[in-house]
MARBA-3410 file (N, C-alpha, C, O; in Angstrom, 1 decimal):
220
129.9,132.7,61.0,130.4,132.4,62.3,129.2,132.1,63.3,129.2,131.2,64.1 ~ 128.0,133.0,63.0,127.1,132.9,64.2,126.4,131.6,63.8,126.0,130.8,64.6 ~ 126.2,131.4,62.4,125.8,129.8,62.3,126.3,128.9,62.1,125.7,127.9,61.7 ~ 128.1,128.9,62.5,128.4,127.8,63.0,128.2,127.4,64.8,128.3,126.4,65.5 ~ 127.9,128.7,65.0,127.9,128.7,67.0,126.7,127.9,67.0,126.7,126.8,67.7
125.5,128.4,66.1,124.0,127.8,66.3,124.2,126.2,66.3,124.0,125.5,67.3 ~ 124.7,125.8,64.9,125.4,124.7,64.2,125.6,123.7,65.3,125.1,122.6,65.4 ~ 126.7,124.3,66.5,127.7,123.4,67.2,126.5,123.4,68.4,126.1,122.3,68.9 ~ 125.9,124.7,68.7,124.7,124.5,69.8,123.6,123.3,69.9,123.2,122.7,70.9 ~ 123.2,123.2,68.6,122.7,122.4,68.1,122.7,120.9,68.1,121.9,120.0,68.1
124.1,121.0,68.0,125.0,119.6,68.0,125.1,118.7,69.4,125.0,117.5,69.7 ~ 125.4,119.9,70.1,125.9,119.5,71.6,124.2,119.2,72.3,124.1,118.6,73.4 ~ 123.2,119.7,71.8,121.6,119.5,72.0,121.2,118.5,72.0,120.4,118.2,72.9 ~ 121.6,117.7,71.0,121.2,116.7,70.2,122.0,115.6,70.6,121.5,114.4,70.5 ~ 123.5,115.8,71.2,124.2,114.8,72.2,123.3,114.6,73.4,122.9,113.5,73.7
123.1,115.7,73.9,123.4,115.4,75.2,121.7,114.8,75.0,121.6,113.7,75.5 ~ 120.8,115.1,74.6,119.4,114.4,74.1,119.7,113.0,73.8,119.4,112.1,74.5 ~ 120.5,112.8,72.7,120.6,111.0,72.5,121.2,110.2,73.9,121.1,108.9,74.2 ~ 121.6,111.1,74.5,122.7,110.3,76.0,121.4,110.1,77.2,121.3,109.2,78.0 ~ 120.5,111.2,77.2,119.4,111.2,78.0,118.7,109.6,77.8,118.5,108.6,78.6
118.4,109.7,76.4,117.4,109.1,76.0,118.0,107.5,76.4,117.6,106.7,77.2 ~ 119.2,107.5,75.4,119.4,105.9,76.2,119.6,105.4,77.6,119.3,104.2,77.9 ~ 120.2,106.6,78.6,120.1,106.1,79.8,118.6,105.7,80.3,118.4,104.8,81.1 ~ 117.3,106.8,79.6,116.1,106.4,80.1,115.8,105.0,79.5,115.1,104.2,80.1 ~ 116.5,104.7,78.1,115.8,103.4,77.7,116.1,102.5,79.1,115.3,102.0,80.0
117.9,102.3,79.0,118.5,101.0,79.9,117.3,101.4,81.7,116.8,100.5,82.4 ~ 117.3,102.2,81.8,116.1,102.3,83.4,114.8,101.6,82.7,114.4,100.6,83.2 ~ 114.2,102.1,81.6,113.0,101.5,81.4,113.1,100.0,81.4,112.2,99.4,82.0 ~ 114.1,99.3,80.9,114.1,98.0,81.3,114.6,97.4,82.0,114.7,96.1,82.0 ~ 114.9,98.3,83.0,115.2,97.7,84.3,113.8,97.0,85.0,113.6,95.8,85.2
112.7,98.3,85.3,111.3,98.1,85.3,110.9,97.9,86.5,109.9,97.2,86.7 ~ 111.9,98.7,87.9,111.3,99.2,89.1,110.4,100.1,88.9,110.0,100.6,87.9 ~ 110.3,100.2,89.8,109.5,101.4,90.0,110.3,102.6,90.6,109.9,103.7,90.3 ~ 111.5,102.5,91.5,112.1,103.5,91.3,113.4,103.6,90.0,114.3,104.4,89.8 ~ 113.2,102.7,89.5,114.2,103.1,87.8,113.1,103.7,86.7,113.6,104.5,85.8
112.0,103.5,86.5,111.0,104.2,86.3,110.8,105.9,86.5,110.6,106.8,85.6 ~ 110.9,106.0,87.9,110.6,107.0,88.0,111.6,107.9,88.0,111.5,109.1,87.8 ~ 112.9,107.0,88.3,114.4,107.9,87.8,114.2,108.7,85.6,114.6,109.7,85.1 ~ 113.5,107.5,85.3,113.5,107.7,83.5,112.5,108.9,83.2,112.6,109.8,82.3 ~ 111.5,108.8,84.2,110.9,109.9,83.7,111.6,111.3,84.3,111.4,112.3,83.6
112.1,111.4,85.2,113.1,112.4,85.7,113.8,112.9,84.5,113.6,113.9,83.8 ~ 114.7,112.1,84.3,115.1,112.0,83.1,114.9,112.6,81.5,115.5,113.2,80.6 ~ 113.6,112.2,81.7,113.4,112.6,80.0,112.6,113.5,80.1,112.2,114.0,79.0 ~ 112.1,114.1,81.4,111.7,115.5,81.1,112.9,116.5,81.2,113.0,117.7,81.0 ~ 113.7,115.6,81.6,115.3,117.0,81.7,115.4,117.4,80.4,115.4,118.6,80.0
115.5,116.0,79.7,115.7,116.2,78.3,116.0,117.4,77.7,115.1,118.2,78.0 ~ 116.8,117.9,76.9,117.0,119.4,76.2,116.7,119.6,74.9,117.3,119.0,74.1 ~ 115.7,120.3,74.7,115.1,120.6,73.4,116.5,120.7,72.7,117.6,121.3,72.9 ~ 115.5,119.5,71.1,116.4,119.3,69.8,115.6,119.7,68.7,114.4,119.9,68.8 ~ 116.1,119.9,68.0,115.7,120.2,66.3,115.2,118.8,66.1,114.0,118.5,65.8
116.4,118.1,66.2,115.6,116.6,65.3,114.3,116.0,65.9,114.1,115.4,67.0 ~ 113.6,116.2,65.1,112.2,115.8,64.9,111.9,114.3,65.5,110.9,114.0,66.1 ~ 113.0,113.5,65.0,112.9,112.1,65.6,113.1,112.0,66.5,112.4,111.1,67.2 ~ 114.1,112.7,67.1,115.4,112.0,68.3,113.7,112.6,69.2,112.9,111.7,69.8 ~ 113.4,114.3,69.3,111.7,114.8,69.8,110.6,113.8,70.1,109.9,113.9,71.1
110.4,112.6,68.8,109.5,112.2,69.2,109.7,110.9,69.8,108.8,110.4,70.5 ~ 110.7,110.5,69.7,111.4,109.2,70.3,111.6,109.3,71.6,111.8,108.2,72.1 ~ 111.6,110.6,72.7,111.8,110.9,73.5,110.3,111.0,74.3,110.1,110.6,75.5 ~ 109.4,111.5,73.5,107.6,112.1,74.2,107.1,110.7,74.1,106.2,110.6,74.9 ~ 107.3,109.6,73.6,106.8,108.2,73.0,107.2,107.5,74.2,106.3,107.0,74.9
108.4,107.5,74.6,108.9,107.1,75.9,108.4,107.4,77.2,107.9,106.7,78.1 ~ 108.5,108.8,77.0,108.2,109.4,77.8,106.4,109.0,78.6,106.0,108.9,79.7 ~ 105.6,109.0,77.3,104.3,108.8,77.9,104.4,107.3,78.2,103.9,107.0,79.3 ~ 105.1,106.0,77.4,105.2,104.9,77.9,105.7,105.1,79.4,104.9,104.7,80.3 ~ 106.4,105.4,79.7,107.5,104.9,81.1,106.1,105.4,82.2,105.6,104.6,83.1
105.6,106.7,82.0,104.7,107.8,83.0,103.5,106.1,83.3,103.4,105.6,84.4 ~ 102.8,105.8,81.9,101.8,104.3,82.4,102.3,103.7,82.8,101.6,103.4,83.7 ~ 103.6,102.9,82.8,104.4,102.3,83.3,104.6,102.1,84.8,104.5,101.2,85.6 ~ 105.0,103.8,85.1,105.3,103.6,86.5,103.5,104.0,87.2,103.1,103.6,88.3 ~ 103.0,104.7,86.4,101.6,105.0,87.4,101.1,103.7,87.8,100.5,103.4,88.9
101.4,102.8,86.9,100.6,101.3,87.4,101.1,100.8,88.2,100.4,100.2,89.1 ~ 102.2,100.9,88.3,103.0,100.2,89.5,102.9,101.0,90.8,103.4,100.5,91.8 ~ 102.4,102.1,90.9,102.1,103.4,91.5,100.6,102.9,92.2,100.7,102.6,93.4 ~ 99.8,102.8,91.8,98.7,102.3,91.7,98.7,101.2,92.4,98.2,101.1,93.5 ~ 99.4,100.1,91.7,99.3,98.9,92.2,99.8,99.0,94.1,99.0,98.8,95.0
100.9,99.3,94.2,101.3,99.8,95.4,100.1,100.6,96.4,99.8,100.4,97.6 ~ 99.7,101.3,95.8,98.9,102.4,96.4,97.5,100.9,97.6,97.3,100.6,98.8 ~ 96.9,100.5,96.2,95.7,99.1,96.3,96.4,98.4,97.4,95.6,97.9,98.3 ~ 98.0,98.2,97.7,98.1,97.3,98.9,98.0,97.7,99.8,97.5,97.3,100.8 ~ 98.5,99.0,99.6,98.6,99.4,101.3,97.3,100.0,101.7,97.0,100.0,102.9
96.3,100.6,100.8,95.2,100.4,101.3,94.4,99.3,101.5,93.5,99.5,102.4 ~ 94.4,98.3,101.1,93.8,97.1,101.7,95.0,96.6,103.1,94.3,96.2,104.1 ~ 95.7,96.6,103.3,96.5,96.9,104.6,96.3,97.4,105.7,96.7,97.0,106.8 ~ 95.5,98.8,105.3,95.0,99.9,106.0,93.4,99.5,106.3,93.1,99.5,107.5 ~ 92.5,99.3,105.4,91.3,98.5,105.9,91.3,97.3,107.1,90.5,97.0,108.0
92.7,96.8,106.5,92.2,95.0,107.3,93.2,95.7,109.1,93.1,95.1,110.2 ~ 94.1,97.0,109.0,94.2,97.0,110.5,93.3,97.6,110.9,93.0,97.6,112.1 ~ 92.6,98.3,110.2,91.3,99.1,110.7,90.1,98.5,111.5,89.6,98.7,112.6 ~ 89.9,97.4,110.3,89.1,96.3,111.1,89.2,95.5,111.8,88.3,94.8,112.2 ~ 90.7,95.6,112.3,91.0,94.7,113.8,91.3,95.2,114.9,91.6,94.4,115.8
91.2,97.0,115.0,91.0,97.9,116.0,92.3,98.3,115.9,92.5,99.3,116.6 ~ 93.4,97.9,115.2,95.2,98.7,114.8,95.1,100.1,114.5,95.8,100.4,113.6 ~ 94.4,101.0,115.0,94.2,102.5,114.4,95.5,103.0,114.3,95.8,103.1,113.1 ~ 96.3,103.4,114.8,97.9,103.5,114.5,98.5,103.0,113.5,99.0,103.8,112.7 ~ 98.5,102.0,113.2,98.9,101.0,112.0,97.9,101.4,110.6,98.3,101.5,109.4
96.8,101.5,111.1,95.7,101.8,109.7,96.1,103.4,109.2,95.9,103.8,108.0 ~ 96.5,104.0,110.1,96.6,105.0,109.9,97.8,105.5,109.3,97.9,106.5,108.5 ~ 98.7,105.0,109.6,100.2,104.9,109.0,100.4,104.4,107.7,101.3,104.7,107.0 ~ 99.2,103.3,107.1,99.3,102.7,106.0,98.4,103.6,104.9,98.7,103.6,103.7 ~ 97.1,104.4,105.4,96.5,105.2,104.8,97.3,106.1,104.8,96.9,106.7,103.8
98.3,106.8,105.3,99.2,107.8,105.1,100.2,107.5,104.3,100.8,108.3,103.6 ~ 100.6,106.1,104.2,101.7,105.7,102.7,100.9,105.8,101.8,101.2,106.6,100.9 ~ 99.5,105.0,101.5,98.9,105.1,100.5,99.2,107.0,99.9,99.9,107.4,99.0 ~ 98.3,107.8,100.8,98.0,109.0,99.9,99.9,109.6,99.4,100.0,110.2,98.4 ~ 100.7,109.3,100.1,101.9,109.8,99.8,102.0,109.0,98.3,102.4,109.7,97.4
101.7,107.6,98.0,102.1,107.3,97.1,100.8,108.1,95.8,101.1,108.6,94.7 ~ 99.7,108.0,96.3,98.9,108.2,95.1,99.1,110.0,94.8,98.1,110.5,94.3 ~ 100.1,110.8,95.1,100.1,112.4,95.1,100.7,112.4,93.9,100.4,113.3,93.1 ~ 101.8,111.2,93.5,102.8,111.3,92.6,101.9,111.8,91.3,100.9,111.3,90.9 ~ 102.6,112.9,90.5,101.9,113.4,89.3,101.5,112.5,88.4,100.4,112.6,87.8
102.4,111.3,88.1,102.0,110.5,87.0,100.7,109.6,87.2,100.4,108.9,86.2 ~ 99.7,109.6,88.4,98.5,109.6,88.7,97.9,110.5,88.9,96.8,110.2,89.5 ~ 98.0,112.3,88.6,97.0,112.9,88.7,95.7,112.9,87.7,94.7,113.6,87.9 ~ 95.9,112.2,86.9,95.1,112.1,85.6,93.7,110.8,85.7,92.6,110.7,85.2 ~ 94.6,110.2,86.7,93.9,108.8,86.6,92.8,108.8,87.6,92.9,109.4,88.8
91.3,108.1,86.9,90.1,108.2,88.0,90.8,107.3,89.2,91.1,107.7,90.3 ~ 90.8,106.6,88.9,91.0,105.2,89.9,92.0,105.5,91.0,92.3,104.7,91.8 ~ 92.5,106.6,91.0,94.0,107.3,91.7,93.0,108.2,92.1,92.6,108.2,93.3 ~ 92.7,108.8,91.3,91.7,110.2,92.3,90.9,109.8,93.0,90.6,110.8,93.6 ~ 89.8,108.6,93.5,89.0,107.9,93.7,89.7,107.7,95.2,89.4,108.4,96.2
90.8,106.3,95.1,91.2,106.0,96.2,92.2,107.1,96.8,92.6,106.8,97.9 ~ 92.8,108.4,96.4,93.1,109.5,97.1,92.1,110.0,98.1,92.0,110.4,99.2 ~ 91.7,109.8,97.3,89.9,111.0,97.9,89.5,110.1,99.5,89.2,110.5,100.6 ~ 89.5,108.5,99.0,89.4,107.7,100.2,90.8,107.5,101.3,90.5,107.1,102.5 ~ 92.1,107.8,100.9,93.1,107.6,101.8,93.1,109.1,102.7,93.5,109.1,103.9
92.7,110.1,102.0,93.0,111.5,103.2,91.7,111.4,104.1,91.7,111.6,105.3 ~ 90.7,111.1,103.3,89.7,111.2,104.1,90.0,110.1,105.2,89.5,110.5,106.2 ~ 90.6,109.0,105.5,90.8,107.8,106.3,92.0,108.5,107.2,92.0,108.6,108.4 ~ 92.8,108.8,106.5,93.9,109.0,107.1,93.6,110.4,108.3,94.2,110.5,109.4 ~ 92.5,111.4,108.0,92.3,112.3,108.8,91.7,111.6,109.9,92.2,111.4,111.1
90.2,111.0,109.2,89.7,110.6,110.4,90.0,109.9,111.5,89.3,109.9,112.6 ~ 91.3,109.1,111.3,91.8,108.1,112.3,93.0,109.2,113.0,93.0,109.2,114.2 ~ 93.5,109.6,112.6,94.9,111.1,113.0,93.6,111.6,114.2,93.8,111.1,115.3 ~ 92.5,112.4,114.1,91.6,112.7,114.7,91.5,111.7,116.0,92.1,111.6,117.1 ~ 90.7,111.1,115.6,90.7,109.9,116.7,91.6,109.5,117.4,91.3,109.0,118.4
92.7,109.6,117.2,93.9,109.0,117.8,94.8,110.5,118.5,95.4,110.4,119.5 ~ 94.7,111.4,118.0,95.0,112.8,118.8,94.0,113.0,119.9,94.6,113.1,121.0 ~ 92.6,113.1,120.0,92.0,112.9,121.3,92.4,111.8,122.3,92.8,112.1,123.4 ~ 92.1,110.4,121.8,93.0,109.9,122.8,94.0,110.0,123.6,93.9,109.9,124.8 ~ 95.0,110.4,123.0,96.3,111.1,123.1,95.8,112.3,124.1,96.5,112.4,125.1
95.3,112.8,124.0,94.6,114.4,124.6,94.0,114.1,125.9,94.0,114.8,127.0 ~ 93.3,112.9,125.7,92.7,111.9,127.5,93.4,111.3,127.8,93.3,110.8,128.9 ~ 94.4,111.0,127.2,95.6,109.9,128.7,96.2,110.8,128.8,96.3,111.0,130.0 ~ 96.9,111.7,128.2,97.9,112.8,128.6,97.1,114.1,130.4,97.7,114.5,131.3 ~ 95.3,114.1,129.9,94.4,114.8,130.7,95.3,114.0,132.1,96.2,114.4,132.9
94.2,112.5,131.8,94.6,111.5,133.0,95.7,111.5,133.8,95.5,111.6,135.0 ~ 97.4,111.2,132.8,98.0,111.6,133.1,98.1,112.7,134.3,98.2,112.4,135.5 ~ 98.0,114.0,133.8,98.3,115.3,134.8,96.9,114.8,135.9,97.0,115.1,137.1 ~ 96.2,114.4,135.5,95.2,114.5,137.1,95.7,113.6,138.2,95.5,113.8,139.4 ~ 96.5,112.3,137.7,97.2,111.6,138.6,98.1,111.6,139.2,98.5,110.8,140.0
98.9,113.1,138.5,100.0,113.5,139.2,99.8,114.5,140.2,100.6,115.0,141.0 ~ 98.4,114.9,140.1,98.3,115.8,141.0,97.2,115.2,142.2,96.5,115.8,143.0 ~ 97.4,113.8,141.9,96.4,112.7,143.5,94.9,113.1,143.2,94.2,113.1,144.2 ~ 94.4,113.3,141.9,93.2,113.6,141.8,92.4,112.5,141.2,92.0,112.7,140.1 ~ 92.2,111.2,142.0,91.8,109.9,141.3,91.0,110.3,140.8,91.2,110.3,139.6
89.6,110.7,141.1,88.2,110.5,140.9,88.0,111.4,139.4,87.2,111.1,138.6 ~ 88.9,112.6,139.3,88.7,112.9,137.7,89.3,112.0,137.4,88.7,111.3,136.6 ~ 90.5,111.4,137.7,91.6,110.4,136.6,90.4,109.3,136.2,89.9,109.0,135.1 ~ 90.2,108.8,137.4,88.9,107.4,137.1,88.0,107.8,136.0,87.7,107.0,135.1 ~ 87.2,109.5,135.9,86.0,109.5,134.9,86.7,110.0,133.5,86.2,110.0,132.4
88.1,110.4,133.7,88.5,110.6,132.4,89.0,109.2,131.4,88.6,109.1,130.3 ~ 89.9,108.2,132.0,89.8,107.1,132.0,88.8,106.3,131.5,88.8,105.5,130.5 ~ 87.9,106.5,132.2,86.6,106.2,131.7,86.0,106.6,130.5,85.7,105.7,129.7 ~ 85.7,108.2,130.0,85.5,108.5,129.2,86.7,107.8,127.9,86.2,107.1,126.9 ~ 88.1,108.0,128.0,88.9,107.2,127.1,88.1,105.6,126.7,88.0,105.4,125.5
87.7,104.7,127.5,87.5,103.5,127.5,86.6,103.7,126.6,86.7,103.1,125.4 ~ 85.5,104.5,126.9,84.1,104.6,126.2,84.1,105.0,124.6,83.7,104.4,123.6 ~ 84.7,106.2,124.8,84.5,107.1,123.5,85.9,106.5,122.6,86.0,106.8,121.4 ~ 86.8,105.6,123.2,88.1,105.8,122.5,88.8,104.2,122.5,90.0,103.9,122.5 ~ 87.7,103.2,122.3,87.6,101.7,122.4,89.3,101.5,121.6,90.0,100.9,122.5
89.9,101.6,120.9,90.8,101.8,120.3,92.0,102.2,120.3,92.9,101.7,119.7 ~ 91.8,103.4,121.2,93.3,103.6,121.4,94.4,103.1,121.9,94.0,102.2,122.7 ~ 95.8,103.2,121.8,97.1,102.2,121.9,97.0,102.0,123.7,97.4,101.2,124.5 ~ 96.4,102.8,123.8,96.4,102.6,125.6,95.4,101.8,126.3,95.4,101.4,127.5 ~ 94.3,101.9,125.3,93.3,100.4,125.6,93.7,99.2,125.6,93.9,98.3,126.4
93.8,99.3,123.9,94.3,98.3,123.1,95.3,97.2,123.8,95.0,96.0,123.7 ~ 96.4,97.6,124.4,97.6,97.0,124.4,97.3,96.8,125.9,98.2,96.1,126.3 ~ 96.5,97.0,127.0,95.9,96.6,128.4,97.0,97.3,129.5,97.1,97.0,130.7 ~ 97.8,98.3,128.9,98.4,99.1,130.1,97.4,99.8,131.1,97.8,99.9,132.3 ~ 96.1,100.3,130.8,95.5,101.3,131.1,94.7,100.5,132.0,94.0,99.4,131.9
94.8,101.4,133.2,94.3,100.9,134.6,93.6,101.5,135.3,94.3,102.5,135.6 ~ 92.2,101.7,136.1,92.0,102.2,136.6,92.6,102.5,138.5,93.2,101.6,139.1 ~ 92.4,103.5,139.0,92.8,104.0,140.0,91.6,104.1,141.3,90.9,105.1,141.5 ~ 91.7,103.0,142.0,90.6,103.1,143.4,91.3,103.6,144.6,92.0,102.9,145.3 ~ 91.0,105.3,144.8,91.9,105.4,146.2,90.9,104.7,147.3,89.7,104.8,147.0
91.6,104.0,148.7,90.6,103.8,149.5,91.5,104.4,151.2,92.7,104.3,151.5 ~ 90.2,105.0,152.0,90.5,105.5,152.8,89.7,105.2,153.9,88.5,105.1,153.8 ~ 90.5,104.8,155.5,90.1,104.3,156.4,89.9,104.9,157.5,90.7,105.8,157.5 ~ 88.9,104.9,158.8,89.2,105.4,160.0,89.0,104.6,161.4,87.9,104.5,162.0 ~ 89.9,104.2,161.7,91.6,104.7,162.0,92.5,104.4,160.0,92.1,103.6,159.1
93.3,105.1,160.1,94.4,104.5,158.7,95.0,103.0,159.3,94.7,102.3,160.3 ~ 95.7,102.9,158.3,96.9,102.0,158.4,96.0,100.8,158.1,96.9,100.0,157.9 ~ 94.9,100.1,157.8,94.3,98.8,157.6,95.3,98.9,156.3,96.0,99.6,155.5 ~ 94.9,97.5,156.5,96.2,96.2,155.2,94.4,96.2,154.5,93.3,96.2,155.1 ~ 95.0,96.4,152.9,94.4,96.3,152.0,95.0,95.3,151.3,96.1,95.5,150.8
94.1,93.9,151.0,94.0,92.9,150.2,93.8,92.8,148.5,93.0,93.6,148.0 ~ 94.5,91.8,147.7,93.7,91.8,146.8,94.4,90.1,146.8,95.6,89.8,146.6 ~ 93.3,89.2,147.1,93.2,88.0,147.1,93.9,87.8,148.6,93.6,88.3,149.7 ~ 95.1,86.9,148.1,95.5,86.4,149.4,96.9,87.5,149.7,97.7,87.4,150.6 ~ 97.0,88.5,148.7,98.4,89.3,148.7,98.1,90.7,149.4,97.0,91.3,149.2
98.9,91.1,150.0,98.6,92.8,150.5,99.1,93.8,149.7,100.3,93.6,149.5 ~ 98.6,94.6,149.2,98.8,95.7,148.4,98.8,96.7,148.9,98.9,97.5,148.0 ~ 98.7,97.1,150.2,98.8,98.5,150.6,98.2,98.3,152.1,97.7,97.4,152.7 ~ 98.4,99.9,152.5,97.6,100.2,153.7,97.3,101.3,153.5,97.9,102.1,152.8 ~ 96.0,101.6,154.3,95.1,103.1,154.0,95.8,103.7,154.6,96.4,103.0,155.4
96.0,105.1,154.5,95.3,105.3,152.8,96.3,105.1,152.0,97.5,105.3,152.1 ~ 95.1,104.6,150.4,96.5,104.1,149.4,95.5,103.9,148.1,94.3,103.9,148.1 ~ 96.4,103.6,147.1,95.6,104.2,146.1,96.1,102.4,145.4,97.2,101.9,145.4 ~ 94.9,101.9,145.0,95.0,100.8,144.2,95.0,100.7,142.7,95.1,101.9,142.2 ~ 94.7,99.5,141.4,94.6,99.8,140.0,94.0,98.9,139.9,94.1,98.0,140.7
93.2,98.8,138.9,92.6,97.2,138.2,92.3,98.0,136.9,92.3,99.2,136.6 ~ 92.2,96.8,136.0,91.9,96.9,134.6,90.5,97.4,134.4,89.7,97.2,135.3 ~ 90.1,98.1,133.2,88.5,98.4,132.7,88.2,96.9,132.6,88.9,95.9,132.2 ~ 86.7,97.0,133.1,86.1,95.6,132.7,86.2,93.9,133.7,85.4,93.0,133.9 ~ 87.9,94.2,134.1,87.4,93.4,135.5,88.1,93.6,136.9,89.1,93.1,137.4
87.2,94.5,137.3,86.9,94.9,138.8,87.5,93.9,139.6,87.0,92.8,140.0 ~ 88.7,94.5,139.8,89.0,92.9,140.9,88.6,93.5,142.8,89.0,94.5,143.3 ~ 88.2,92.8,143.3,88.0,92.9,145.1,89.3,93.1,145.2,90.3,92.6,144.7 ~ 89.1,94.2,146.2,89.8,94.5,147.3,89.4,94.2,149.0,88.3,94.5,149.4 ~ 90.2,93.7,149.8,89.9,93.5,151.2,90.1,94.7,152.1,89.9,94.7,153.3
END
């Protein structure tokens, strides 16, 4: 009796193994990358069999599908880091940094922990991805500063913190994109003069005006 239980154990092992295996075949020729990575899910589920073949027909796969998908793994990884280079080098730090952050998410997958060329450009996507996260959290840290000093009518730090951002932080989304304005309060005695900029009035003292870093526009 107990070796028919083993017998039928055995049996039902050896099913549910052959059923594994072909679903992983039909994904391996599919030949995404996520039907790939569904196969190796797959055939590590796989449930120990006796048969020796169905065993090795399964680990044979198994290491095929793993190069399979690491390459494609890989390959992916090489775009989005050359992605991440080329916004880097056009001052996109947000964007570079979001693509160095796909990169390392994709190069973590196990079926490249083995691989130099994965360990290599890992090693360069965290290191990228910190340094720009870094840089872009200070920024973040001086306009948020700026921010509160202008809510509390305190131009003249707003103007040197500003400043400092411009200098130290050539790049950030608040450079970059030309929202970021400087703040000239100007103050008269008697008040109330009409403050010019060209032929338009912009205010009367006292009153707080803006111009861009870099061109200083007259005020009258």
């Amino acid at each position: 009796l107990l070796r028919d239980i083993a017998n039928r154990r055995d049996a039902l092992a050896k099913a549910a193994a052959e059923q594994s295996v072909a679903e992983a075949e039909g994904l391996e020729r599919t030949g995404t990358a996520e039907a790939l990575d569904r196969a190796v899910r797959i055939l590590r589920g796989v449930p120990e069999t006796k048969d020796a073949l169905l065993a090795r027909r399964r680990d044979d796969m198994l290491a095929r599908v793993r190069t399979r998908f690491g390459g494609l793994k890989l390959a992916q990884a090489r775009e989005l880091m050359k992605a991440a280079g080329q916004a880097q080098d056009g001052g996109d730090f947000v964007a570079a940094r979001d693509a160095f952050t796909n990169a390392r998410l994709v190069l973590e997958v196990d079926v490249l922990a083995e691989q130099p060329d994965a360990t290599r450009l890992l090693e360069v996507a965290r290191g990228s991805e910190r340094s720009l996260d870094e840089y872009l959290r200070e920024a973040d840290r001086l306009t948020a500063t700026a921010r509160d000093a202008e809510k509390a009518g305190e131009w003249e730090k707003t103007l040197g913190i500003l400043q400092r951002l411009v200098k130290e932080r050539p790049n950030a989304p608040a450079v970059r994109d030309g929202t970021l304005r400087y703040p000239l309060a100007i103050a008269t005695e008697p008040p109330g003069a009409v403050v010019r900029q060209g032929d338009a009035e912009v205010g009367r003292t006292p009153c707080v005006v803006t111009y861009p870093p870099g061109k200083r526009t007259p005020f009258l």
